[in-house]
N, C-alpha and C positions, 0 to 999 in steps of 0.2 A: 544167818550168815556166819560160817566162820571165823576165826578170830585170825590175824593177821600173823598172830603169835603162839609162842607154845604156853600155855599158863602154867604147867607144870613148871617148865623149864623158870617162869619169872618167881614162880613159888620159891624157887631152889636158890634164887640166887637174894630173894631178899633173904630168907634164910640165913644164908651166908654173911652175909655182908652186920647179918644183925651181931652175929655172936662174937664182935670183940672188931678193935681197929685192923684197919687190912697194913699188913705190912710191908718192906721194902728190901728189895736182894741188891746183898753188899754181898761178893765174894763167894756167891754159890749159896748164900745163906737168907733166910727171912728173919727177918730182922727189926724189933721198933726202934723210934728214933734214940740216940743217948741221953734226949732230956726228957724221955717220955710225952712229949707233947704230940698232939694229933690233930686234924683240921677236920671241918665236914665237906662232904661233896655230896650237895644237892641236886635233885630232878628239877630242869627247869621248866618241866610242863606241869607241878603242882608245887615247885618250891621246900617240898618234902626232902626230909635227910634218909638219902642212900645208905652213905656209911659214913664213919670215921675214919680218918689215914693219917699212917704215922708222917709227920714232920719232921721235915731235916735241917737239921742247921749245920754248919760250920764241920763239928766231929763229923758229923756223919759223912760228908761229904770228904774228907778228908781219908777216912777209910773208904769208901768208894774208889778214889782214886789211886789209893795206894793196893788196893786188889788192882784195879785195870792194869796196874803199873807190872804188879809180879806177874799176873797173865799176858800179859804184851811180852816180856822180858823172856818167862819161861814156855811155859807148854802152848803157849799160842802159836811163837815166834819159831815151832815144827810142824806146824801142823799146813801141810802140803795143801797146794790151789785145789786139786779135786776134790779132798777132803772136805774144805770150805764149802764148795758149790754143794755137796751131799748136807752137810748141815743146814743149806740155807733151803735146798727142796725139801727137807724134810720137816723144818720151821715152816714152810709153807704149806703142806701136807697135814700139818696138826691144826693149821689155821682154817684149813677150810673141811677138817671134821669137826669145829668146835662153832662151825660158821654160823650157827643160828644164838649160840649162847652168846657169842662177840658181838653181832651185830644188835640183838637184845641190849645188851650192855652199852654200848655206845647209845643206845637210843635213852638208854636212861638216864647217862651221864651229861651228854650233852644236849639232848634236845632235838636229837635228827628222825625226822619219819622213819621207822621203820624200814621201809622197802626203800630208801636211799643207803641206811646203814649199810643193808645188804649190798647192793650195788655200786656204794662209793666205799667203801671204806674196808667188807670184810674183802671185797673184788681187788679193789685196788691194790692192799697190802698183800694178798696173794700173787699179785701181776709182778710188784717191785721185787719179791723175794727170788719169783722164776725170773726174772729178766737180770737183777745183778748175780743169781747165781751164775748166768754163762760168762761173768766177766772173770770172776776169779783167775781161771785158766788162762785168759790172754790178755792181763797186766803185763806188756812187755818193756823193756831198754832199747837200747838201739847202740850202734858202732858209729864212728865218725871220722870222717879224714881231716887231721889238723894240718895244719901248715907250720908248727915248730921244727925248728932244724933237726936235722936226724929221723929216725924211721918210730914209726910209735904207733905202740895199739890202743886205742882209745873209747873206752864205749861211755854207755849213759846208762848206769841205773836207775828201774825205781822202784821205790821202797814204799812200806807203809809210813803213813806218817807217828802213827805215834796212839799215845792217849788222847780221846776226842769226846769231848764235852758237848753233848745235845741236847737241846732246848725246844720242845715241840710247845705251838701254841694249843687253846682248847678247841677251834673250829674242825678241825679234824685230827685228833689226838691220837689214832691207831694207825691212819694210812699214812701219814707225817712223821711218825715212830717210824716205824717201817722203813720210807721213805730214805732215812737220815743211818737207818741200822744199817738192812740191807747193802748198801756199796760199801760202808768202811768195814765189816766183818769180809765181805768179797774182797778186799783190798789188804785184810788182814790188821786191821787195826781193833782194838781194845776201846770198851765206851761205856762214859756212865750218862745214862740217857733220866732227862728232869721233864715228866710229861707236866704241863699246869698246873695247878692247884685247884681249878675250876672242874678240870675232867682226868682226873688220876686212874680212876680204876682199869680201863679195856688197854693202856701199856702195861700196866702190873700183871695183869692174865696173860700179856704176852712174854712175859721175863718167866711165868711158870711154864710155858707152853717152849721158852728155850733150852731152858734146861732138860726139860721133857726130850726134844729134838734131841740132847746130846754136846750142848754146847758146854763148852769145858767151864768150871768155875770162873767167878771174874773175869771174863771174857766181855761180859753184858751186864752193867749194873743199873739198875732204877730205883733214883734215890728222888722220893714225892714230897714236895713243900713250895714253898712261896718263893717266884722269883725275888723280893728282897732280904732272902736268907740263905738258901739253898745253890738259886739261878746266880746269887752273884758272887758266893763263894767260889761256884765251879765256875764263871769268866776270870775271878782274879787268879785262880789257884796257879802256881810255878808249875805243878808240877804236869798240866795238861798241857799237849799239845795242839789241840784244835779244839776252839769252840763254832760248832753250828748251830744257829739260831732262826727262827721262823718265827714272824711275830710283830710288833709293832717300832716302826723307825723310832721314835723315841727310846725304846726299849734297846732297839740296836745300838744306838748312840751310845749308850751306859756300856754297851760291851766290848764295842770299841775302846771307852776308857780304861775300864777293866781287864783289857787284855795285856795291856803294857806290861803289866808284872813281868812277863817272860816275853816281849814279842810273839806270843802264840797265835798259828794262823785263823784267820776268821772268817765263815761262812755267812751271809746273813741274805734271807730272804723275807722282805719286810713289806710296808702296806701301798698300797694304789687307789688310784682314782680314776680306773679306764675308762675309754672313750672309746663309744658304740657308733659307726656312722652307717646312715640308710640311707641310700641315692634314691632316685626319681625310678629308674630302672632295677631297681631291688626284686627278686623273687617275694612279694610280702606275707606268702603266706610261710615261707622261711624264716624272713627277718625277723618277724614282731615276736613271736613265739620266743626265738631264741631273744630278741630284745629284754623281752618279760623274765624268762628265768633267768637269764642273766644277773639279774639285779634281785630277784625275790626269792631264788633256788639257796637256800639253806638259810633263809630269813636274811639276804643277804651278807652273813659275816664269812664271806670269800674272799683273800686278798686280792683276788684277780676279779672281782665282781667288774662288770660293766654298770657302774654308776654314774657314767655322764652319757646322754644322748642324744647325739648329732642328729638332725634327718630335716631333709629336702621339703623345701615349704607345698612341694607339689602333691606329699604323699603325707605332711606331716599328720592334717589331722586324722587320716586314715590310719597309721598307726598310732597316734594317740590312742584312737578309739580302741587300737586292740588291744592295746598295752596295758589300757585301763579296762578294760572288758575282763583281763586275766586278772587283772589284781582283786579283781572285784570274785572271780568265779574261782580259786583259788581259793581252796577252805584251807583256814590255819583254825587248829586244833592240835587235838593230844593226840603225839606221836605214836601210839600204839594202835592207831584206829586207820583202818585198811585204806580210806580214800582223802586221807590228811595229805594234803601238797606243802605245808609250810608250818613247821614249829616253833618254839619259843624262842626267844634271844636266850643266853647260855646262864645271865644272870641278873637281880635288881640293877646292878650296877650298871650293865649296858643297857638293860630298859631304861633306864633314865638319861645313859649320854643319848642313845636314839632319838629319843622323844625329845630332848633336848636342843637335837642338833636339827629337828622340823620347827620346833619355834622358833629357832632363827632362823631360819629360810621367811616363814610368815609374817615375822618382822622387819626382814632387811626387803620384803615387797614380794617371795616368788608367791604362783598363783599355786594350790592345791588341787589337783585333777582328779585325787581319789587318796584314799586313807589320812593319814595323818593323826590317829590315836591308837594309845592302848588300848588291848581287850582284855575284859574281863576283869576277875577279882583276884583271881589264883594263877601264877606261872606267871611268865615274862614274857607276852603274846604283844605285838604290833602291828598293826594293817600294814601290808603293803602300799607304798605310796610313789604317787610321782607329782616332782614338783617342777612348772613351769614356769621359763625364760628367767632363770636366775641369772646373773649376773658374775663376771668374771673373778670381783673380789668379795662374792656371798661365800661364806663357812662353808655353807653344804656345796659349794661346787669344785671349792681348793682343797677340801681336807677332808680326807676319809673317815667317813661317818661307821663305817660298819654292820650295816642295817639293813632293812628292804627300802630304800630310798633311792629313785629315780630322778637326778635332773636332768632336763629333755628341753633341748635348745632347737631352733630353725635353722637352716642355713639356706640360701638361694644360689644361683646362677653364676651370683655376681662371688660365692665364694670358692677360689680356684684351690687347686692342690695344696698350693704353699698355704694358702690361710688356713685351710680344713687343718691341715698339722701345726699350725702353729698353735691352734685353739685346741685339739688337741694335747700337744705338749705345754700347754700352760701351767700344770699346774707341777710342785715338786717331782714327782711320782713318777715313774717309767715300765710300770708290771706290765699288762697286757693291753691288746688291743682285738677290735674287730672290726670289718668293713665288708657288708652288704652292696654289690653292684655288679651288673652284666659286663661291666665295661672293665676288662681286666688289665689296660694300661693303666686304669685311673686308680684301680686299687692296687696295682704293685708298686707305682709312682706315691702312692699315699703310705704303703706300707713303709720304702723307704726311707721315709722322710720322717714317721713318728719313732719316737724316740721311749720305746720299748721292746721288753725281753723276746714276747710272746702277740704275736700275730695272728688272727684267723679271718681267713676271707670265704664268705660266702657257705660256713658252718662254725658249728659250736660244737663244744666236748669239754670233757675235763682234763686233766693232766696225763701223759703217757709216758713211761719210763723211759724212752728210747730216746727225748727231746730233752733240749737243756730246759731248766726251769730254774728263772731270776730275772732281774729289773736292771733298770738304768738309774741315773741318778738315785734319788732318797729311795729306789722302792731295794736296795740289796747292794751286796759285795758277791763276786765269784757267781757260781753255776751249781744247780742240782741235777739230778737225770741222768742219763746218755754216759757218751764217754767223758766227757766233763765231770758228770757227777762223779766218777769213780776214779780219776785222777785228782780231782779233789781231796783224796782223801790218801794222797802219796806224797813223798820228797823225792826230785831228782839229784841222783849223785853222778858226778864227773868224774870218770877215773883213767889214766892216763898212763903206760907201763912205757920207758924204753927199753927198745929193741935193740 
């Protein structure tokens, strides 16, 4: 058989990564941190050190921002809409001649099979870059008829907003780069982007691969180090004007505080707890499938994971059985092996909240239908699990675990629209949702009613550039995507001349 991979290509890049710390671009430059200090980023499918990366603190991050500041001010703030959209196909153009070394790369930083790199991540970030290149050119104002005395021409500008501070989490660190790049350089704004500290490397190859493209110095900064040095310099700093952040509400919380220094605006797309429902009348050999990856698709650390599951006592145990059939047939292994469905958690740290958050499930009473341990000796590997009729104030059913963990409730006859959604929106959380059923009053009347960003009835996918993507309540602030996402990243100015 074949290797999944290119081994030269992995030769070349331990290679790499061996002969000294990987650096960080301030200003058009490579650059170590100013205290010399560096971190590791480990493979979480043996736990092994990739490489060392420089750390940022404070200094660093402060020149970071003071390039974004003179590239926003000067040679950015000419550089014409078509222009933009050419730099950003052509950042997409290098991304997918380098597509087999990136998705390589993510696989070893994070822990993603292989053949999902390919398909989520080097795919995705190439979709974001074509899709916000066509906004550049129609960011437009508008004209306005006021009613103040006298005759007056009045329009609406908009503008870029400014310097924008982006915070990508580690679950997907290149298409989430991307994702946050993409519409503010279309929108013309300036950014020093802080991928995790868990998975630095595959945004640092993209900060080489922009400049490559042509993108002017300091235009695009990636400054790598620890959200409590780095992440929370750039939320407090005066001198940014947007921070967007992906990542954990707690986390958000802090940057909310942090942002008061200046009022700067603030993006924040953060964690969930969604809620999968399967009626009586469900196509099942649709539902369970997507039931199952919902919840196990990238060892479950999705923020939009489908981790609570609704289903109809007439068909429950029938997808039980499938549900746990897949978790069961569902090989998780090392992500470089051609028919691996499911990889490691990203690190110790989350193998142990995971694990963690199944022991209380089995102490506060739910039943275990299937996994519920780690594997092995080496990596950060956990069965897939589904845990039965937990209860409304059980841990794993309010709070987002971030895992392959399934809680999988009944519901009967006796529960009508209003209560599906109430149970449903119980817990903080408002990301996404899904609803399996023929009966498409019941599921627009249900979709209505639940009290999240992201809806899917009767199919699954992943995110699409075109759609807004964020939460209600604890799961975010404002919109990414669509034309949302790219207004996001502008100020409206009022101006008003008489005649």
């Amino acid at each position: 058989m074949n290797a999944p991979y290119n081994p030269g290509l992995l030769e070349q890049l331990q290679l790499r990564y061996a002969k000294g710390p990987v650096k960080m671009l301030i200003g058009g430059a490579w650059v170590e941190a100013a205290s010399g200090e560096t971190f590791e980023t480990l493979n979480p499918s043996t736990g092994e050190l990739i490489a060392n990366v420089a750390s940022a603190g404070e200094v660093d991050v402060n020149r970071a921002v003071a390039a974004a500041r003179k590239a926003f001010e000067g040679p950015w703030s000419k550089v014409k809409p078509d222009e933009r959209t050419r730099l950003l196909l052509k950042l997409a153009d290098l991304i997918e001649a380098n597509a087999e070394e990136l998705a390589l790369l993510e696989t070893l930083d994070v822990g993603r099979p292989i053949q999902f790199s390919r398909m989520i991540d080097v795919a995705g970030a190439i979709g974001q870059l074509r899709y916000n290149a066509g906004w550049a050119s129609k960011i437009a104002g508008e004209t306005a008829e006021i009613s103040a005395p006298g005759e007056w021409l009045s329009y609406v500008l908009r503008e870029p907003i400014g310097v924008c501070a982006q915070i990508v989490p580690w679950n997907f660190p290149m298409v989430m780069a991307i994702g946050k790049l993409a519409p503010a350089l279309a929108a013309g704004c300036t950014v020093v982007l802080k991928p995790a500290e868990q998975t630095p490397l595959s945004t640092l190859r993209i900060g080489e691969l922009a400049l490559e493209a042509g993108i002017p110095e300091g235009v695009v900064n990636i400054v790598s180090g620890f959200g409590r040095t780095a992440g929370a310099a750039l939320a407090a700093h005066r001198d940014v004007d947007k921070v967007a952040f992906t990542g954990s509400t707690v986390t958000g919380k802090a940057i909310i505080d942090a942002s008061k220094t200046n009022m700067k605006r603030v993006q924040l797309e953060l964690g969930g707890k969604s809620p999968t429902y399967i009626f009586a009348d469900a196509e099942l050999s649709k539902a369970i499938p997507a039931a199952a990856m919902g919840i196990f698709f990238n060892a479950g650390q999705v923020c939009a994971a489908g981790s609570r599951l609704f289903v109809h006592e007439k068909v429950a145990d029938q997808v039980l059985e499938g549900v746990v059939n897949m978790a069961k047939g569902l090989k998780v292994g090392q992500t470089l092996e051609a028919d691996t469905m499911i990889g490691p958690l990203v690190s110790a740290a989350q193998l142990e909240r995971v694990t963690g958050y199944i022991a209380s499930g089995r102490e506060e009473g739910a039943s275990i239908l299937v996994g519920g341990e780690a594997i092995g000796d080496t990596g950060y590997f956990v069965q897939p699990t589904v845990l039965l009729d937990t209860k409304p104030d059980m841990r794993v059913r309010k709070e987002e675990i971030f895992g392959p963990v399934l809680c999988a409730m009944r519901f009967g006859d006796d529960d009508d629209v209003e209560a599906l959604a109430g149970r449903g929106n119980e817990t903080e959380f408002g990301l996404s949702a899904s609803i399996y059923t023929q009966n498409i009053t019941t599921a627009h009347k249900l979709a209505r009613r639940l009290k999240a960003g992201t809806i899917r009835i009767n199919g699954s996918g992943g995110v699409d550039p075109a759609l807004p993507l964020g939460g209600f309540k604890a799961s975010g602030w404002g919109r990414e995507n669509g034309k949302a996402g790219i207004e996001a990243y502008t100020e409206l100015k009022a101006v008003s001349v008489a005649l």
